[in-house]
DRENRO-781920 format. One line per 2 residues: number of its first residue (from 1); for each residue z negated, y negated, x negated of C-alpha. Coordinates in nm, 4 decimals. Each point is the difference from the previous one (the first is absolute). Layout:
NUM> Z/Y/X | ...
This chain:
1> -1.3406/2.1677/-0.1957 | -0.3267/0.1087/-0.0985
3> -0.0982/-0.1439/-0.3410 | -0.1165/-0.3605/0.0291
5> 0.2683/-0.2386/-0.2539 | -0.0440/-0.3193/-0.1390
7> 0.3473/-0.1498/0.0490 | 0.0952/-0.3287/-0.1621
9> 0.2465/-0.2136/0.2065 | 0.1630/-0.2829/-0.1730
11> 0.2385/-0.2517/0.2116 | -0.0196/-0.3159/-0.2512
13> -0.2598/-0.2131/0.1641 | -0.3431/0.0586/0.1922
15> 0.2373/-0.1343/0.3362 | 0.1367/0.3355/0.0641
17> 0.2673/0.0699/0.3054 | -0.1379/0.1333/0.3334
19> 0.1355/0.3150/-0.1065 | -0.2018/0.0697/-0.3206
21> -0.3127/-0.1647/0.2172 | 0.0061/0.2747/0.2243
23> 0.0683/0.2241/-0.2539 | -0.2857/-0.1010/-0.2362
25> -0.2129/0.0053/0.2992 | 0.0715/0.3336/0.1542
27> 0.0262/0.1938/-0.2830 | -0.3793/-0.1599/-0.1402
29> -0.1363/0.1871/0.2886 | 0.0406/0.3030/-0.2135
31> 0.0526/-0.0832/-0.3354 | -0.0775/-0.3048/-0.3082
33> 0.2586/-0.2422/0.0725 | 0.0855/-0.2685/-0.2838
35> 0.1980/-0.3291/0.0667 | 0.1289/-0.1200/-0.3675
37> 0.1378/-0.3718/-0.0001 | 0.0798/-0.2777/-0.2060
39> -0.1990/-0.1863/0.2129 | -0.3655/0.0061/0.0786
41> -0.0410/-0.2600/0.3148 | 0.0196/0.1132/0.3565
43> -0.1825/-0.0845/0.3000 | -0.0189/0.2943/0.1599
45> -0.0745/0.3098/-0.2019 | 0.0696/0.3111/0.1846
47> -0.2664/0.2825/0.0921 | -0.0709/0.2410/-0.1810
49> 0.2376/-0.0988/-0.2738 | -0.0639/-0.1089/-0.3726
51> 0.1766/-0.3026/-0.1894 | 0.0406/0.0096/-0.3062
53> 0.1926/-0.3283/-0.2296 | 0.2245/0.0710/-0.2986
55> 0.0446/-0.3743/-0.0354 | 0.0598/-0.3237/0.1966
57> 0.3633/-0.1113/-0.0060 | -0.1248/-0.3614/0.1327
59> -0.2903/-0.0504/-0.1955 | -0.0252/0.0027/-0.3678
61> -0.4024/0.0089/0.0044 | -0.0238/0.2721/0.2189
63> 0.2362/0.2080/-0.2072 | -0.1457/-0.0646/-0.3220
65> -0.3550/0.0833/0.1810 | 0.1461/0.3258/0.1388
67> 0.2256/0.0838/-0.3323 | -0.3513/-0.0409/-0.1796
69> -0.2407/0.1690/0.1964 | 0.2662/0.3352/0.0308
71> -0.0124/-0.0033/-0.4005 | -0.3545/-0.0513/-0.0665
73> -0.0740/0.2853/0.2480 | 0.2470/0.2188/-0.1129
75> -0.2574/-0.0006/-0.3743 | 0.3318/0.0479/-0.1570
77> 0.0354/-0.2650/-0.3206 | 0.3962/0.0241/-0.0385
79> -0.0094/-0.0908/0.4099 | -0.2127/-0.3152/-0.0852
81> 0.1987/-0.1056/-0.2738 | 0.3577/0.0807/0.1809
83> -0.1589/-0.2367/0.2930 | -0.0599/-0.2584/-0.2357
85> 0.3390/-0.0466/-0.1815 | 0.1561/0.0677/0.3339
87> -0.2106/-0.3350/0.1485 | 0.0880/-0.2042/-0.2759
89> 0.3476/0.0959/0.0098 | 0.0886/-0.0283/0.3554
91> 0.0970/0.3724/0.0084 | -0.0876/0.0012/0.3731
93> 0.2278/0.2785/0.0858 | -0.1503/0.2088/-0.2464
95> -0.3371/-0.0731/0.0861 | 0.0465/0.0780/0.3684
97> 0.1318/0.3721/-0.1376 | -0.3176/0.0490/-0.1866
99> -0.2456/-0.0995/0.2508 | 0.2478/0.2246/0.2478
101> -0.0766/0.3228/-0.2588 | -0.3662/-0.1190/-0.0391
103> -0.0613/0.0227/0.3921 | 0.1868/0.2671/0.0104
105> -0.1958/0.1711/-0.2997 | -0.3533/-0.0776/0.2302
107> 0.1418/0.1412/0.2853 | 0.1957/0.3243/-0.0643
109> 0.2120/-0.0022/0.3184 | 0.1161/0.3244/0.1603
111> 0.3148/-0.1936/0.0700 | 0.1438/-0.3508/0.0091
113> 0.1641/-0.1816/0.2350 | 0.2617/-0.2363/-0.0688
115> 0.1685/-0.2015/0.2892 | 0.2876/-0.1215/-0.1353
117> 0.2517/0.0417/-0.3350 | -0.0342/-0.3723/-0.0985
119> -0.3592/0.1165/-0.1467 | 0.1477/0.2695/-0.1717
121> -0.0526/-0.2561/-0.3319 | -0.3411/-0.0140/-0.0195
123> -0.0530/0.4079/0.0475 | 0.2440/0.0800/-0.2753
125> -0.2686/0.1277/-0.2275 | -0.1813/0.2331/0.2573
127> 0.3933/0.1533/0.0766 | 0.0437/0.0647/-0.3499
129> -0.3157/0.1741/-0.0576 | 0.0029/0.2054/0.3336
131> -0.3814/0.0067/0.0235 | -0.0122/-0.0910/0.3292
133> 0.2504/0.1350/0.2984 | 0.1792/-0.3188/0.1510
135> 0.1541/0.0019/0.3652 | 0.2492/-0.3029/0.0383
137> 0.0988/-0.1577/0.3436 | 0.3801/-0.0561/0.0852
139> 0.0308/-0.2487/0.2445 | 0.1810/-0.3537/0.0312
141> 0.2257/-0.2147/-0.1962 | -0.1246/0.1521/-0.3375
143> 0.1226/0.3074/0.1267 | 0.3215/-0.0715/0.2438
145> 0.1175/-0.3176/-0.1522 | -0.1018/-0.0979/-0.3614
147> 0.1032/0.2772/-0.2477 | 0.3529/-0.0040/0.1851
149> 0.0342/-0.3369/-0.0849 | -0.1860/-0.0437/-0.3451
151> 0.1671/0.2646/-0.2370 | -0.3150/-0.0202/-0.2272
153> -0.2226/0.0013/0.2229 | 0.1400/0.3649/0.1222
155> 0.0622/0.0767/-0.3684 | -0.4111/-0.0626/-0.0501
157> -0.0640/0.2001/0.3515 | 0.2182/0.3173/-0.1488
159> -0.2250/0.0019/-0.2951 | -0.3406/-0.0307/0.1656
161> 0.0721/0.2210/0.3364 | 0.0152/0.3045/-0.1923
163> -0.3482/-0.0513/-0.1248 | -0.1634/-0.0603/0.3285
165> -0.1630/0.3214/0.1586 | 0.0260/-0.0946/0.3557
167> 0.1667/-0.2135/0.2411 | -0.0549/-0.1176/0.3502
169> 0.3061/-0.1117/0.1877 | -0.0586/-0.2493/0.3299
171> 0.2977/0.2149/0.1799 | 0.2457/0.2996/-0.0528
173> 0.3153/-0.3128/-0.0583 | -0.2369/-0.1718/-0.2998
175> -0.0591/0.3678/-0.1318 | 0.3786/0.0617/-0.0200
177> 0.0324/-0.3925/-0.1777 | -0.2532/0.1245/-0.2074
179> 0.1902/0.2978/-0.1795 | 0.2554/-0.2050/-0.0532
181> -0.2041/-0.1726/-0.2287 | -0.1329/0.3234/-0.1225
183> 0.0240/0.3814/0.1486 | -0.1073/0.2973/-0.1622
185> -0.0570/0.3728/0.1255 | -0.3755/-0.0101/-0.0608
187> -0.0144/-0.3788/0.1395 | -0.3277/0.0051/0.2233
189> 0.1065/-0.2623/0.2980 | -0.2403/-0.0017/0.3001
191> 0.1493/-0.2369/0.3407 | -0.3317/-0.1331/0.1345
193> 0.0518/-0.2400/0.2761 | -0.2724/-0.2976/0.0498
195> -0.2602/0.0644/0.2238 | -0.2211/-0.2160/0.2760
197> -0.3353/-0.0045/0.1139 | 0.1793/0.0463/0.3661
199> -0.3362/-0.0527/0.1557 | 0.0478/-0.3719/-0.1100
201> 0.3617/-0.0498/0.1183 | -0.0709/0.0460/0.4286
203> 0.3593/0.0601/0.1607 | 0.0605/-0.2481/0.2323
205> 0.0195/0.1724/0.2966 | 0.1775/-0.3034/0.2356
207> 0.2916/-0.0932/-0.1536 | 0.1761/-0.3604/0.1796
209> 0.3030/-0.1864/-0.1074 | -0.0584/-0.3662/-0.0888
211> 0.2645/-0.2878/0.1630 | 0.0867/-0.0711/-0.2677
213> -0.0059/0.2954/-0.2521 | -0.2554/-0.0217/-0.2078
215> 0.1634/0.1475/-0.3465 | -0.2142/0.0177/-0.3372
217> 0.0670/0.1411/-0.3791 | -0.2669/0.0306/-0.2246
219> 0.0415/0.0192/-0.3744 | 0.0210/-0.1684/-0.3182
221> 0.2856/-0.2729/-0.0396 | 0.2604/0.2092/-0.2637
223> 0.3887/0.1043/0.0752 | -0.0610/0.3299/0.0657
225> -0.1693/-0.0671/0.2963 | 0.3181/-0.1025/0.1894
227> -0.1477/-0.2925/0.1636 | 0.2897/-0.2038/-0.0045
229> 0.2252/0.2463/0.2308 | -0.2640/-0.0160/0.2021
231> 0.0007/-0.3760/0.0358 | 0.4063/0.1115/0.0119
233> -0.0730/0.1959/0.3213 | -0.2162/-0.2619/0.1462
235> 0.2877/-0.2312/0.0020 | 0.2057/0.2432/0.1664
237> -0.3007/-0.0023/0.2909 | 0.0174/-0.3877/0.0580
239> 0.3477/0.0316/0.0286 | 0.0249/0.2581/0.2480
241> -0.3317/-0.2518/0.1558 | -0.2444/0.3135/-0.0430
243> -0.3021/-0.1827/0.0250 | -0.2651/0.1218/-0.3211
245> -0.1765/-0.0917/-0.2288 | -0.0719/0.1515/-0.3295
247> -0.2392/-0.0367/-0.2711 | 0.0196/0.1243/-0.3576
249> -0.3792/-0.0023/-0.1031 | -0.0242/-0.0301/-0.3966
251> 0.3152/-0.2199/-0.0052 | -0.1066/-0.3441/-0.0153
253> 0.1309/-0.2199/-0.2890 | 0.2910/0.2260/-0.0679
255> 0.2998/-0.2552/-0.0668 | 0.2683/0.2130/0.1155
257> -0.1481/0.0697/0.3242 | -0.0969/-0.3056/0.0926
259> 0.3766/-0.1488/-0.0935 | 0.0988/0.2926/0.1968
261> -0.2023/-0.0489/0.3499 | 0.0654/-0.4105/-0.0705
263> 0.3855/0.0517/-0.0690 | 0.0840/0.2673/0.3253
265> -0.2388/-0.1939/0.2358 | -0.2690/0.2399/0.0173
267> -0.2714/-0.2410/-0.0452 | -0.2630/0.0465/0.2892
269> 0.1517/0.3727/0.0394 | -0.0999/0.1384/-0.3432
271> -0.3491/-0.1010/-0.1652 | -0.0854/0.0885/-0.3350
273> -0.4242/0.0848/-0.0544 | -0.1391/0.0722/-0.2865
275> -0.1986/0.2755/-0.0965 | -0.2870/0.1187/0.2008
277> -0.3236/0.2310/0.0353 | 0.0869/0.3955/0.0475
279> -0.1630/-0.1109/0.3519 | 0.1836/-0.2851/0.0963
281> 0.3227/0.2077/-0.0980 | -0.0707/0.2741/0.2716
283> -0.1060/-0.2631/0.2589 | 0.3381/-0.1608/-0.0748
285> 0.1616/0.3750/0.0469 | -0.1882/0.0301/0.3623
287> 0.1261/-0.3202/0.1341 | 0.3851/0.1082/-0.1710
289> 0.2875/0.1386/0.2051 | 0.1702/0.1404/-0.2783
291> -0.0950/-0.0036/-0.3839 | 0.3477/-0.0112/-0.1781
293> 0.0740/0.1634/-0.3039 | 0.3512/-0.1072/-0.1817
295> -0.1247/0.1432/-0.3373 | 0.2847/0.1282/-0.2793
297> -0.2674/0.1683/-0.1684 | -0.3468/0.1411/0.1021
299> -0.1265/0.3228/-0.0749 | -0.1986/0.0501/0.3239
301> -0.1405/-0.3104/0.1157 | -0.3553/-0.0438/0.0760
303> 0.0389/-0.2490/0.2382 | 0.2386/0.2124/0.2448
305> -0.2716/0.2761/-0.0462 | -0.2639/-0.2434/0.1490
307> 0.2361/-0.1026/0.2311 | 0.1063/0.2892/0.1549
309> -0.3352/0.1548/-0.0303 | -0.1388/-0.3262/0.2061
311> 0.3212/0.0280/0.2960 | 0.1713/-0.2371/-0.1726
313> 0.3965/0.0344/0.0501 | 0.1830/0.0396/-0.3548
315> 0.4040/-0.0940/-0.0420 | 0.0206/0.1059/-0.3925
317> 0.2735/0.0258/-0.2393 | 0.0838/0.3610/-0.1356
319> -0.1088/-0.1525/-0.3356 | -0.2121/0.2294/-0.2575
321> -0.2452/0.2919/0.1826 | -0.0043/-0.2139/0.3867
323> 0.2510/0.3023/0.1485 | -0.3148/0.2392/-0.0662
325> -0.2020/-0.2262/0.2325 | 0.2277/-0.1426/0.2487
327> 0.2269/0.2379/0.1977 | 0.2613/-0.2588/0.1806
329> -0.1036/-0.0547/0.3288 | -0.2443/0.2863/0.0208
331> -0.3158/-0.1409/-0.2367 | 0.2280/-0.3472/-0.0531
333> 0.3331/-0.1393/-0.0560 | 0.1777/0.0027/-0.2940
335> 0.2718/-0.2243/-0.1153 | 0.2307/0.0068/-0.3151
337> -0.0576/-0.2301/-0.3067 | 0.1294/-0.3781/0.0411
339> 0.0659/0.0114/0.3530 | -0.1136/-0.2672/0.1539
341> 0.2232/0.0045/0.3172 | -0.1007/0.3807/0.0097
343> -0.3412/-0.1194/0.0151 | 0.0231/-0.2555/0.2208
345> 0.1750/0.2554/0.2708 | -0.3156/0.1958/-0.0469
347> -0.1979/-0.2187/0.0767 | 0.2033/-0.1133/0.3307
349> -0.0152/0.4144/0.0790 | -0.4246/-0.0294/-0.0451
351> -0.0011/-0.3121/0.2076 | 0.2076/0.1964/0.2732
353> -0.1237/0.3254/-0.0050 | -0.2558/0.1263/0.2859
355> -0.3258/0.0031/-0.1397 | -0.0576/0.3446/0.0407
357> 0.2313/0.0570/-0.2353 | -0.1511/-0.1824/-0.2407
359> -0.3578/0.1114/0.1011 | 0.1283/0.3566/-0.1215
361> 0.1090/-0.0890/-0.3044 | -0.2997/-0.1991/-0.1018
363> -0.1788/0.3373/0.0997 | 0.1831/0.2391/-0.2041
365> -0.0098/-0.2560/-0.2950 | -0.3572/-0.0058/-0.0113
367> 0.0067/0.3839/0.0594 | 0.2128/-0.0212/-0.3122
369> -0.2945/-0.1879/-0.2012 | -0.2271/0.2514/0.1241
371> 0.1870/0.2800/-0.1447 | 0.1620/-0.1671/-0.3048
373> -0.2456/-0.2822/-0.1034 | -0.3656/0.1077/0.0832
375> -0.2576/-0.1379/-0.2945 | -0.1819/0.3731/0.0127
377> 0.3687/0.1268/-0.0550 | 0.0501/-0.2223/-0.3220
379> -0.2826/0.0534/-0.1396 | -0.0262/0.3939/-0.0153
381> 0.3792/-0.0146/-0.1235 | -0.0906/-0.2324/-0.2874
383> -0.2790/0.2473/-0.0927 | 0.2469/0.2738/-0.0195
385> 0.2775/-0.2050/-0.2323 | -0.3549/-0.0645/-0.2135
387> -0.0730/0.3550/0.0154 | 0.3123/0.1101/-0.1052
389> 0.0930/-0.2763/-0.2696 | -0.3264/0.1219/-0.1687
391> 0.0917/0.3599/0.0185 | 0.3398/-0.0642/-0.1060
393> -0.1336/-0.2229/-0.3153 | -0.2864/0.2760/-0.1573
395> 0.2773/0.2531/-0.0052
C-alpha cells in the first residue's frame, strides 16, 4: 500500500492485547496510527503511536476535563451546551458517544479499527452515518460463544453486522462462526493470523525432559479454558505414579481449582501463579516440558503461537481455529474436547517418546510460525483488508 492512512484502532481501554500492540506498532511505521480509549492512564505508551481519551470510565474529573476540553475545541455552541446537560444529568453514555464523534470529527480516519463487538454501542452513530469505513475483528467468546447463548445479544449483532464495512477474522473456523451471525455475498471477511516479532522469541535449540515433568498453562482463569480436565488428567498421572508437576500460571485464587487440586490430592503436584510479565511468561515456557492446552473455545491462541514459535511442545484441544496451527503429532498433538484421560495418555506418549521425535516436531512447528504467523506477514495482510474495505466503502 502506497498512500500513507491514519487508522483509528479502538479496543476499549489504552491496555490493548499484544495483538493490537504489535499491530499499532507495525503498521505506525508507515502510516498515523490512533489508539481511542475510555481510558487515558498507561505506563507505557507505545512508539510511534498517538493516544487519544474519549473519557475516563474510573474517574469522574478526568472525564468531565476531557468531555469539556473536546467541546470547547470543537467552537461548536450546541456541543458545549449538549456537554453541559449531559454532566449534570449523568448521561455518561451519551457523553462518551459525543466526545467519540468529536475525536473522530478532528481526526478524519481513513478507517477504524474496532477489536471487538461489545464496543459496537458506543460507535452506533458513526455506523449509521457511514462517514467513515469500519473493519471489525471476530475473535473470542463475543464471537464463538455469546450470541449463541444470549438471543439478544445475536438479535443486536444481526442488526449492526450488516453495517460494518469490513471484518477481520482470527482464523478460517471464527470466519465460518462469523456468518452464522451474519453472511452476505458482498461480505468482505479477511483471515489474518497474529503475528511475532520472531527475532524476540529464540527457538530453543536443546530441548531436555525434566524428572519430573515440568507441565505449565498460561491464561486467564474462565471455563473455557478447560483447566479443570486438565487438573482431571493430572489425577490420572499420580495414579498411574507419573511423576510431574504442573502449573497453571494466571490461576491463583480460583475457588474451583483450588477445591479441585485440594479434593483429588494434587496439592504439591499442581500450583496455581498468578499473572505475570510477557517476560516472565516465556521464561516459564523455556523451563516447561509441555504447555497444555484443554481449551473448549479459542480462536487461535496466542500463547500456543509463542509456544511453538519458542520449541515449546503444545497438546491442544481441537477447540475454535487450533487445527490450523497444530497438525497432530507433526507441529503438536491434538486431543478432543473434555478428555482428560485422552490427555493424560498424551502426555505419557511425550514423556516416552525419543526425543528426536519430539525435536522434529518442535522444528516443523516453529517452521509453521514462520510461514503462518510472521509479524511482517500480518501486517502487509491487514493493509490489504484496509485497502480493500476502503475501496469497497467509496463505491
Amino acid at each position: 500500500m502506497s498512500k500513507r492512512l491514519t487508522i483509528v484502532i479502538f479496543d476499549g481501554s489504552f491496555k490493548t492485547t499484544s495483538f493490537i500492540n504489535r499491530l499499532a506498532v507495525g503498521l505506525s511505521k508507515q502510516h498515523d496510527v490512533y489508539i481511542l480509549g475510555l481510558n487515558e492512564v498507561l505506563s507505557h505508551k507505545l512508539q510511534n503511536v498517538t493516544y487519544r481519551s474519549i473519557g475516563s470510565n474510573t474517574n469522574k474529573l478526568r472525564f468531565m476535563l476531557t468531555s469539556l476540553i473536546l467541546a470547547f475545541k470543537s467552537l461548536r455552541i450546541p456541543m458545549l451546551t449538549n456537554t453541559f446537560l449531559y454532566l449534570i444529568k449523568g448521561k455518561r453514555i451519551l457523553l462518551q458517544k459525543q466526545n467519540l464523534n468529536l475525536v473522530l470529527d478532528q481526526l478524519r480516519p481513513d478507517i477504524i479499527h474496532l477489536q471487538w463487538p461489545s464496543v459496537i454501542p458506543l460507535f452506533e452513530d458513526v455506523l449509521m452515518v457511514q462517514q467513515f469505513p469500519v473493519v471489525l475483528s471476530q475473535r473470542g467468546y463475543h464471537i464463538n460463544v455469546r450470541p449463541f447463548v444470549n438471543a439478544e445479544n445475536m438479535q443486536y449483532l444481526k442488526e449492526w453486522f450488516p453495517k460494518i464495512a469490513g471484518f477481520h477474522s482470527v482464523s478460517q473456523a471464527i470466519s465460518k462462526t462469523g456468518d452464522m451471525i451474519y453472511k452476505a455475498p458482498n461480505k468482505l471477511d479477511g483471515v489474518i493470523y497474529t503475528g511475532l516479532p520472531l527475532n524476540r522469541f529464540p527457538f530453543r535449540t536443546l530441548y531436555k525432559r525434566h524428572q519430573p515433568l515440568k507441565l505449565i498453562s498460561i491464561g486467564r482463569s474462565h471455563w473455557k479454558k478447560g483447566f479443570d480436565d486438565a487438573i482431571l488428567a493430572c489425577k490420572h498421572l499420580l495414579d498411574l505414579e507419573i511423576p510431574f508437576t504442573y502449573t497453571i500460571v494466571g490461576g491463583a485464587d480460583d475457588e474451583q481449582l483450588l477445591y479441585m487440586t485440594h479434593d483429588l490430592g494434587l496439592t504439591g503436584f499442581v500450583s496455581l501463579e498468578p499473572k505475570c510479565s510477557q517476560n516472565e511468561v516465556y521464561d516459564k515456557m523455556n523451563e516447561a516440558d509441555m504447555l497444555l492446552m484443554p481449551s473448549l473455545e479459542e480462536g487461535i491462541a496466542n500463547v500456543a503461537v509463542e509456544a511453538m514459535a519458542l520449541g515449546l511442545p503444545v497438546i491442544s484441544t481441537t477447540c475454535g481455529g487450533m487445527e490450523e496451527l497444530i497438525t497432530n503429532e507433526e507441529t503438536g498433538w491434538l486431543i478432543p474436547l473434555r478428555s482428560p484421560l485422552i490427555l493424560a495418555k498424551a502426555i505419557i506418549g511425550l514423556q516416552k517418546a525419543p526425543i528426536e521425535t519430539i525435536n522434529e516436531v518442535r522444528k516443523q512447528a516453529r517452521l509453521k510460525i514462520e510461514q503462518q504467523h510472521a509479524e511482517g506477514l500480518m501486517i502487509t495482510d491487514m493493509e490489504n483488508l484496509y485497502e480493500k474495505t476502503i475501496g469497497s466503502f467509496k463505491n
